[in-house]
N, C-alpha and C positions, 0 to 999 in steps of 0.2 A: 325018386331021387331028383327028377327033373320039377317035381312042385315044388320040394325043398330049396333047391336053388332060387327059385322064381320067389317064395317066401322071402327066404331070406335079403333077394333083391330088392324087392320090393319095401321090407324093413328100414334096409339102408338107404333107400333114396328118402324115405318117409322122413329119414333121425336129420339125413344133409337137410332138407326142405324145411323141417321143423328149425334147425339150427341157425338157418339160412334167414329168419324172420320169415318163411310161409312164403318167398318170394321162388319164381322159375327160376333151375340153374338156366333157361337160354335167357330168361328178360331182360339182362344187363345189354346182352350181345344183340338183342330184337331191337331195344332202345336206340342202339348207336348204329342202325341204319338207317342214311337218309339224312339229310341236313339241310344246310342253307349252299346256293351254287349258284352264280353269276355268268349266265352263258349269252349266246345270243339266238336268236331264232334263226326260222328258216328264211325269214323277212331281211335277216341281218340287223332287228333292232333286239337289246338288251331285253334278255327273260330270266327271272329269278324263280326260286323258289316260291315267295311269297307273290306271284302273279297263280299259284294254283289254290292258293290258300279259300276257304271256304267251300271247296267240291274234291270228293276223293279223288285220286285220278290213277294210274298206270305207270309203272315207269320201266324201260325198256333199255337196255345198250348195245349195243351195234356196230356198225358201220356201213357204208353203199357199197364197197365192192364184196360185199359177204356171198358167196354163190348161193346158201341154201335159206341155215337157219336164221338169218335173221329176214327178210325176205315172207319166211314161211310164218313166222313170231308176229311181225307187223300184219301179215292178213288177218291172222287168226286175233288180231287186239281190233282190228278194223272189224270182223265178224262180232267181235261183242258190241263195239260203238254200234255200229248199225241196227243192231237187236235192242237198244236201249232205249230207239227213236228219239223224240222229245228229249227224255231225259239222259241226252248223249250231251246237251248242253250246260247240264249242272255237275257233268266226270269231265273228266282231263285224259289223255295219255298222252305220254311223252317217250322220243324216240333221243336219247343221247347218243354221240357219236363217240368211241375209240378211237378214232383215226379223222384228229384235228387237221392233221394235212395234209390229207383229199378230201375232207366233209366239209369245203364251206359252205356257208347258206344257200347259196345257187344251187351247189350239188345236192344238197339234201331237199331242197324245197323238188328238184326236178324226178330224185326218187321217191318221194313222199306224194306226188300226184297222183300213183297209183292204188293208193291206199286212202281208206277214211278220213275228211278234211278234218276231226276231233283231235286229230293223232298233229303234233308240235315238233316239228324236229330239231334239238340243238347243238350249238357248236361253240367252237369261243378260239381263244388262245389255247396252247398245252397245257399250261399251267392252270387254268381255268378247270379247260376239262380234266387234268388229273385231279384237281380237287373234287370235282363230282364224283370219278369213279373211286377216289378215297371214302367219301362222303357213304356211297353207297355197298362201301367192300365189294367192289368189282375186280373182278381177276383179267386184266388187258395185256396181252404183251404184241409186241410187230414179231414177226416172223419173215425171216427173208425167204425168197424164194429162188430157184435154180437162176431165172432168169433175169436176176436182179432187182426184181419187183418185191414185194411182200404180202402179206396178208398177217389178221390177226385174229389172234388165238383171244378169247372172252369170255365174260360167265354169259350163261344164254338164260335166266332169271328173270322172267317178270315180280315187278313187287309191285305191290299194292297199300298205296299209303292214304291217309283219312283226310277227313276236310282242314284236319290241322298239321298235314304233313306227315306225322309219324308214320313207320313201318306198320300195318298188320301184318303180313304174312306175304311167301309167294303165291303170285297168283296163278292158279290151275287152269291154265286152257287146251289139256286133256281132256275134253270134256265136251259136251255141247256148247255150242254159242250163246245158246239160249239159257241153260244151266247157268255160265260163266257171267252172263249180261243181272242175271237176277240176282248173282251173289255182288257185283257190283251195286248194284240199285239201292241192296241194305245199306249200300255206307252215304244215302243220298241225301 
């Protein structure tokens, strides 16, 4: 009964796929992640998109007061730069902020010293940065908290985009550093 089902699943994805012109039902939705973003560095000077253009690179969102995971996310992208050696200077990774007002470039350049100098941190206006985290269907909201502070709730997604920007896939670093550096390297 249980092949039957799987059968005839499999049928039916075949007839949408075939219908579909032969195209992924996700490659529409893979396509429109990732765009063009106008932020600024950890420097505080203007970094776009097309400043990564010709080397794959990383891209990461965030913020500095995150207690765990992002903290834990930026070591583990620094574990790959560092395993990439040399060829840590023809990949990018980039650390975007959620929380444009506490991450300006002062603050993000001073949490970002403890991590791999490969890794970019950016920041901008709100409107700036919500165009990136549109750009990259990022899930950001503030959360207040008891004591009047806040904190923010975000997708925790590395992506992995090509020497021409586009999305490949998220990137897994589950894994070895080593693993993860060499699945990098193919996009070099």
């Amino acid at each position: 009964m249980i092949g039957g089902f799987v059968c005839g699943l499999l049928l039916v994805l075949g007839v949408i796929v075939h219908f579909a012109g032969g195209a992924s039902p996700i490659g529409p939705a893979a396509a429109a992640v990732g765009g063009p973003f106008h932020l600024e560095d950890e420097d505080g000077k203007p970094f776009s998109d097309t400043d990564m253009k010709g080397r794959p690179f990383l891209v990461f969102f965030g913020f500095t007061h995150c207690p765990d995971v992002c903290p834990t996310t930026l070591f583990d992208i620094s574990e790959v730069m560092r395993r990439l050696g040399k060829d840590a200077d023809r990949a990018g990774a980039l650390f975007i902020t959620v929380d444009p007002e506490r991450d300006t470039p002062d603050k993000i350049k001073d949490y970002l010293a403890s991590f791999d100098p490969h890794l970019h941190g950016l920041t901008g206006d709100p409107t700036a940065v919500a165009a990136a985290i549109k750009a990259y269907r990022v899930y950001a909201k503030k959360v207040p908290l008891k004591d009047g502070d806040y904190t923010m709730d975000h997708t925790a997604v590395v992506y992995l985009m090509d020497k021409d920007g586009h999305f490949v896939a998220p990137f897994n670093l589950k894994r070895s550093p080593e693993a993860a550096a060499a699945e990098l390297r193919r996009y070099l």
